[in-house]
N, CA, C and O atoms as a GROMACS GRO file, in nm:
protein
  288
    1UNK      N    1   2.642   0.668   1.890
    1UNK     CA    2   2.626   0.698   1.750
    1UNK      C    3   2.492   0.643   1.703
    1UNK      O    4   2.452   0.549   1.771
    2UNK      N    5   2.416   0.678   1.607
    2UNK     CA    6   2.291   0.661   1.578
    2UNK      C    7   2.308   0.566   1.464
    2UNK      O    8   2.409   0.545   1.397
    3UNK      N    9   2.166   0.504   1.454
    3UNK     CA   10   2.190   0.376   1.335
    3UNK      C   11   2.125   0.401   1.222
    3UNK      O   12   2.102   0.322   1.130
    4UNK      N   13   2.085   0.548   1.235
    4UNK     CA   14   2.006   0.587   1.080
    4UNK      C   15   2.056   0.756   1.070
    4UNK      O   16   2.089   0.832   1.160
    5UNK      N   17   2.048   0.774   0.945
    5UNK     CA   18   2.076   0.920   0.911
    5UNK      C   19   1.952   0.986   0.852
    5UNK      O   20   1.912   0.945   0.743
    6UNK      N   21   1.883   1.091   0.920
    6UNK     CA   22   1.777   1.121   0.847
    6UNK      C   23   1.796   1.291   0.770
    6UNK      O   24   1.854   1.392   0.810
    7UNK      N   25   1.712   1.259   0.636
    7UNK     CA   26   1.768   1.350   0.579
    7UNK      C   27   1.621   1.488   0.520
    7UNK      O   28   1.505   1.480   0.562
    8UNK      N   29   1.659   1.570   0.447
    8UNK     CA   30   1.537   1.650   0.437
    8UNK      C   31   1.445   1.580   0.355
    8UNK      O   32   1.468   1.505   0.261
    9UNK      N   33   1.340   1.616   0.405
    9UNK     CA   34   1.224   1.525   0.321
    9UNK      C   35   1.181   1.394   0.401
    9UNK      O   36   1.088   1.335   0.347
   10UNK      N   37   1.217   1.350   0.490
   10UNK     CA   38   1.196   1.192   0.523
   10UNK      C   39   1.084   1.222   0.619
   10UNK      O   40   1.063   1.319   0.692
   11UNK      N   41   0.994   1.065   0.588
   11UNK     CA   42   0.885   1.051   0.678
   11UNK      C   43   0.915   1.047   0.846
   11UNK      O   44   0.994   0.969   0.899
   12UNK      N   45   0.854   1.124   0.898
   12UNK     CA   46   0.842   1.112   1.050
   12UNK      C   47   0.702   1.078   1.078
   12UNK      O   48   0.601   1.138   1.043
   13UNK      N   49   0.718   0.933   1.171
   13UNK     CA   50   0.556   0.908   1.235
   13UNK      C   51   0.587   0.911   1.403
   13UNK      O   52   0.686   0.868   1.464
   14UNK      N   53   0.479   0.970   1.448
   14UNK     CA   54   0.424   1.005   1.656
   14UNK      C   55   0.438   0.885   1.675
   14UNK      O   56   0.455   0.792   1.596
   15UNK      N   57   0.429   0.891   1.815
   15UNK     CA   58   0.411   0.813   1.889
   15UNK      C   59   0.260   0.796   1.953
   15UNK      O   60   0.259   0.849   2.064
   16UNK      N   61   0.143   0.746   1.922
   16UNK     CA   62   0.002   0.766   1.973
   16UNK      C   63  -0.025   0.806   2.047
   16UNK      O   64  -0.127   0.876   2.053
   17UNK      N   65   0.087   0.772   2.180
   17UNK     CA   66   0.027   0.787   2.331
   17UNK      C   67   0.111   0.890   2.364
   17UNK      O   68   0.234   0.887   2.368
   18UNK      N   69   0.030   0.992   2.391
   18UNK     CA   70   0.108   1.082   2.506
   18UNK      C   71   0.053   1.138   2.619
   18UNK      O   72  -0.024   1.231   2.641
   19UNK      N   73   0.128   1.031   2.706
   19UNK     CA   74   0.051   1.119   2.850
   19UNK      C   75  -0.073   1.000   2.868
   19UNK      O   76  -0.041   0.882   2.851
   20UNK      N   77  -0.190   1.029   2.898
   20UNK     CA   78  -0.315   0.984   2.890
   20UNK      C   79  -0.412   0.984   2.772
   20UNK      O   80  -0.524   0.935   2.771
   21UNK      N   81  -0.335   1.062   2.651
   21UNK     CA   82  -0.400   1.050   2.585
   21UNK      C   83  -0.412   0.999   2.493
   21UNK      O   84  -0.301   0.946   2.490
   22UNK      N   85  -0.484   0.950   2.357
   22UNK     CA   86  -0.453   0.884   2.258
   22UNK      C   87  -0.466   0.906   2.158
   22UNK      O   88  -0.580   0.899   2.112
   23UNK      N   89  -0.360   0.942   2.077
   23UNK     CA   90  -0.348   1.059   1.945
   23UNK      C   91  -0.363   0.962   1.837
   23UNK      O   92  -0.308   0.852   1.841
   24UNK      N   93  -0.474   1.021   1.696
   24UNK     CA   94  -0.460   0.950   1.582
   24UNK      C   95  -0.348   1.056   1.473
   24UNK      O   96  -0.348   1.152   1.397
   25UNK      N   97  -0.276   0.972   1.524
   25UNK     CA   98  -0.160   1.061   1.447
   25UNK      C   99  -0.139   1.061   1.274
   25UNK      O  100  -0.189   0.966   1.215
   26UNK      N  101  -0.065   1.169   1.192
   26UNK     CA  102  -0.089   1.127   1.131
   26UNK      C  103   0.091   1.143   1.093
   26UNK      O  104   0.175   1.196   1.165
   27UNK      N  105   0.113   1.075   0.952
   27UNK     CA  106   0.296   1.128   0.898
   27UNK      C  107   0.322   1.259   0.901
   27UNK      O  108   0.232   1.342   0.890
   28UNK      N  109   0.441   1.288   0.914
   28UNK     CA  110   0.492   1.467   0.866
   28UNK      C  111   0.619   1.412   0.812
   28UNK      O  112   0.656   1.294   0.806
   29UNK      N  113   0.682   1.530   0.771
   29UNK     CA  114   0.823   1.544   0.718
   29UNK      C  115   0.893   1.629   0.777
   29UNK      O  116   0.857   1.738   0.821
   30UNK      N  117   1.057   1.550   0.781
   30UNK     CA  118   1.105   1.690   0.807
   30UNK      C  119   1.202   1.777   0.768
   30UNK      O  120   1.250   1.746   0.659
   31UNK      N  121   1.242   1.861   0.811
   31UNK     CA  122   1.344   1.983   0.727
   31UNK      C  123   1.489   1.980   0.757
   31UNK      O  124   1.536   2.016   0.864
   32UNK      N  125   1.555   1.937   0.660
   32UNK     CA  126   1.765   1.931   0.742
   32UNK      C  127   1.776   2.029   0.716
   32UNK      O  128   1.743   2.073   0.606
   33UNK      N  129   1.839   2.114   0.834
   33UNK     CA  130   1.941   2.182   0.820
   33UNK      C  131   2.041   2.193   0.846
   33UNK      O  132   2.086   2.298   0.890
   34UNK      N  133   2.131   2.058   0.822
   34UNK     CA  134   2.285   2.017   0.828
   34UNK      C  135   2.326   2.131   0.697
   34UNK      O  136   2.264   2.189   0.608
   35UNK      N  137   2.446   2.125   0.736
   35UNK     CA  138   2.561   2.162   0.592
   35UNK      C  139   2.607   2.073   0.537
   35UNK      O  140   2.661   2.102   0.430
   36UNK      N  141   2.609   1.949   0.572
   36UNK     CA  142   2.643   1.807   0.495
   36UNK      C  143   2.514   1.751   0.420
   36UNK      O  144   2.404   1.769   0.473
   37UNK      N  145   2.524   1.670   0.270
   37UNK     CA  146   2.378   1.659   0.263
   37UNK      C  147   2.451   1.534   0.200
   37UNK      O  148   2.570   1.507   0.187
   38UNK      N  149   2.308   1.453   0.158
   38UNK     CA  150   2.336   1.317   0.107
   38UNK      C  151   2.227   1.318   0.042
   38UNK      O  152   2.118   1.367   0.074
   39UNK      N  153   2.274   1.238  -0.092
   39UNK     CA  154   2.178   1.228  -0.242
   39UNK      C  155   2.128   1.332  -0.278
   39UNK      O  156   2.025   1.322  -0.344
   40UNK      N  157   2.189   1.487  -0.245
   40UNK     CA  158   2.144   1.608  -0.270
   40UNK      C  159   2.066   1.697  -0.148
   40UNK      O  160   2.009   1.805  -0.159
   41UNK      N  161   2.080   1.638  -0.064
   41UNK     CA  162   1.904   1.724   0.017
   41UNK      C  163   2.024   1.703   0.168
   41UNK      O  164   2.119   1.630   0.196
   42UNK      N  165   1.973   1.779   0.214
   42UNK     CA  166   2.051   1.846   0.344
   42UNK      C  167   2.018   1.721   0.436
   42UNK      O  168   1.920   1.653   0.406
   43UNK      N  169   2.110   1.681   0.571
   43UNK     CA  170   2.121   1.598   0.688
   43UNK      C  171   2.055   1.672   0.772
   43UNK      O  172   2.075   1.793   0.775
   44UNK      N  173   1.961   1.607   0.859
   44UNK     CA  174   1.919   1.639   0.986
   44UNK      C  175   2.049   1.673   1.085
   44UNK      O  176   2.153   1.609   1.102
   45UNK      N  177   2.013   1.767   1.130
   45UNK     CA  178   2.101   1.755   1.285
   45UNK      C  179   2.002   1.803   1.398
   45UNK      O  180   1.889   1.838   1.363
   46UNK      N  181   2.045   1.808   1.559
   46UNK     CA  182   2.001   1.757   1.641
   46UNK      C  183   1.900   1.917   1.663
   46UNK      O  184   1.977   2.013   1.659
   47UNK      N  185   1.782   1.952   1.681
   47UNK     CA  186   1.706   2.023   1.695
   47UNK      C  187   1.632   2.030   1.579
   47UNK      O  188   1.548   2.119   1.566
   48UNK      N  189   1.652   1.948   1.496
   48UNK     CA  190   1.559   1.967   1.364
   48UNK      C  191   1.419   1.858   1.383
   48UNK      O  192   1.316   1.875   1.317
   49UNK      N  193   1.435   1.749   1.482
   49UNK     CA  194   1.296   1.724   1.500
   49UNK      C  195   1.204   1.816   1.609
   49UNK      O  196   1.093   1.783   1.650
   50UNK      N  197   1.249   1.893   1.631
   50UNK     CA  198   1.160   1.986   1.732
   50UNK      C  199   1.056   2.057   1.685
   50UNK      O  200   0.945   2.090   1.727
   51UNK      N  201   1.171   2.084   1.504
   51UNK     CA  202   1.001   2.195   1.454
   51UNK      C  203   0.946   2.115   1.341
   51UNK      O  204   0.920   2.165   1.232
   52UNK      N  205   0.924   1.973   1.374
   52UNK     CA  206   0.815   1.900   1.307
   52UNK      C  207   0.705   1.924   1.344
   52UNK      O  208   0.694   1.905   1.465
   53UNK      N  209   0.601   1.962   1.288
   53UNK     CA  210   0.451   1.992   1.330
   53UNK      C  211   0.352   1.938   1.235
   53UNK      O  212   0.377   1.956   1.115
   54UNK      N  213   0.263   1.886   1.261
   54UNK     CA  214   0.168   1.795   1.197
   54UNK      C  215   0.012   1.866   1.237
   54UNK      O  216  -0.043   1.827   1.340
   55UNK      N  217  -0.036   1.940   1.174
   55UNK     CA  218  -0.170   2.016   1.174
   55UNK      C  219  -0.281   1.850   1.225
   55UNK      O  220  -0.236   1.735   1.231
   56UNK      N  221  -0.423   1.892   1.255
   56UNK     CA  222  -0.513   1.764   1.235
   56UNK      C  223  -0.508   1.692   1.319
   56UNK      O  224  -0.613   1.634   1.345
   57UNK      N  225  -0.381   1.660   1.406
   57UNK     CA  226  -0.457   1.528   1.420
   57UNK      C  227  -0.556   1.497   1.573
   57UNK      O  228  -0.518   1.540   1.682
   58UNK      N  229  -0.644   1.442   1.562
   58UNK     CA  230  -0.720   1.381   1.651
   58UNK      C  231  -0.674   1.354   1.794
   58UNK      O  232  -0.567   1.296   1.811
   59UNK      N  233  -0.741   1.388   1.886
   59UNK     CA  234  -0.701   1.314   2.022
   59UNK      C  235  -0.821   1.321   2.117
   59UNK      O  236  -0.896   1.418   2.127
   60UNK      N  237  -0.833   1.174   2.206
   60UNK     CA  238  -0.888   1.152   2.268
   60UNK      C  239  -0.834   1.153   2.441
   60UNK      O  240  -0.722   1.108   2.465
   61UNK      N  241  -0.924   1.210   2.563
   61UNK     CA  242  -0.825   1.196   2.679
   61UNK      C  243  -0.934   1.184   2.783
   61UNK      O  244  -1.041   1.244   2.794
   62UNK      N  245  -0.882   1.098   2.850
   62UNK     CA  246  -0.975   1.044   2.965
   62UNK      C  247  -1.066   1.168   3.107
   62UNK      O  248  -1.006   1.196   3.211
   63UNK      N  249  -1.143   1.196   3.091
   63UNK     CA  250  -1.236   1.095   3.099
   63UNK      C  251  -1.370   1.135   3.011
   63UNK      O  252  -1.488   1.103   3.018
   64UNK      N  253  -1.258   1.257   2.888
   64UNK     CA  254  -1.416   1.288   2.768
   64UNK      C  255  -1.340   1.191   2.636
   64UNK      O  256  -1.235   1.129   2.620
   65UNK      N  257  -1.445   1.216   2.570
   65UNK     CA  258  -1.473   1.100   2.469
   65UNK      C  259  -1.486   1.148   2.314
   65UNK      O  260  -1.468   1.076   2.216
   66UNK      N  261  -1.515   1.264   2.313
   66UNK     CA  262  -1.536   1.337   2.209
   66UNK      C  263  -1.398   1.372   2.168
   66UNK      O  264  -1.317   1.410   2.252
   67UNK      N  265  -1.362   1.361   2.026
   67UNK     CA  266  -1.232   1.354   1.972
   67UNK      C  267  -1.198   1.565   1.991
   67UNK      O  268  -1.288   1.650   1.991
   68UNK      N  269  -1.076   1.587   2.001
   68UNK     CA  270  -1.051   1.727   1.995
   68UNK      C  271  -0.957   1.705   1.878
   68UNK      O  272  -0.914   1.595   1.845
   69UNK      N  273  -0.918   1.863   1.796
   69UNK     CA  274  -0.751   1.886   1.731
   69UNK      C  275  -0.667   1.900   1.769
   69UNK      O  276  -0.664   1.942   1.885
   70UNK      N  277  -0.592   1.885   1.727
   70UNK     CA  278  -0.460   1.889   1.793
   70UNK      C  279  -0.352   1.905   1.707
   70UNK      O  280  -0.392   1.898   1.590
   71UNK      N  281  -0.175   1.931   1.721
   71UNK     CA  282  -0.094   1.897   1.633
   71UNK      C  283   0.030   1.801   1.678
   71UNK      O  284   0.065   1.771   1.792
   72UNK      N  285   0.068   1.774   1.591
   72UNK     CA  286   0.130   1.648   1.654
   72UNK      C  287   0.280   1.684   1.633
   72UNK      O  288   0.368   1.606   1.671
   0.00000   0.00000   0.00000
């Protein structure tokens, strides 16, 4: 069982590192689409962090140096 309930609207932050590389990530939000909701706004359920997408952000990967885009 999980120790938090996340609901529509709530901050989601990356994880920097993925892989070799090193992402300047930035916040997103994301979208419930439970049928149960709490304080008004719909519950996450399990495939709803998949279509979090975060336009921008930065990444660096070995062995170039020059920042690329990316989404997170």
């Amino acid at each position: 069982m999980s120790d938090f309930i996340l609901i529509d609207g709530d901050e989601v932050i990356f994880d920097p590192t993925f892989g070799v590389a090193n992402v300047k990530v930035k916040p997103g939000k994301i979208e419930g689409t439970g049928k149960t909701s709490l304080n008004n706004k719909a519950v996450c359920v399990e495939g709803d962090e998949a279509k979090v997408a975060v336009p921008g952000c930065g990444y660096t990967a070995p062995p170039y140096t020059v920042e690329g885009p990316g989404t997170g």
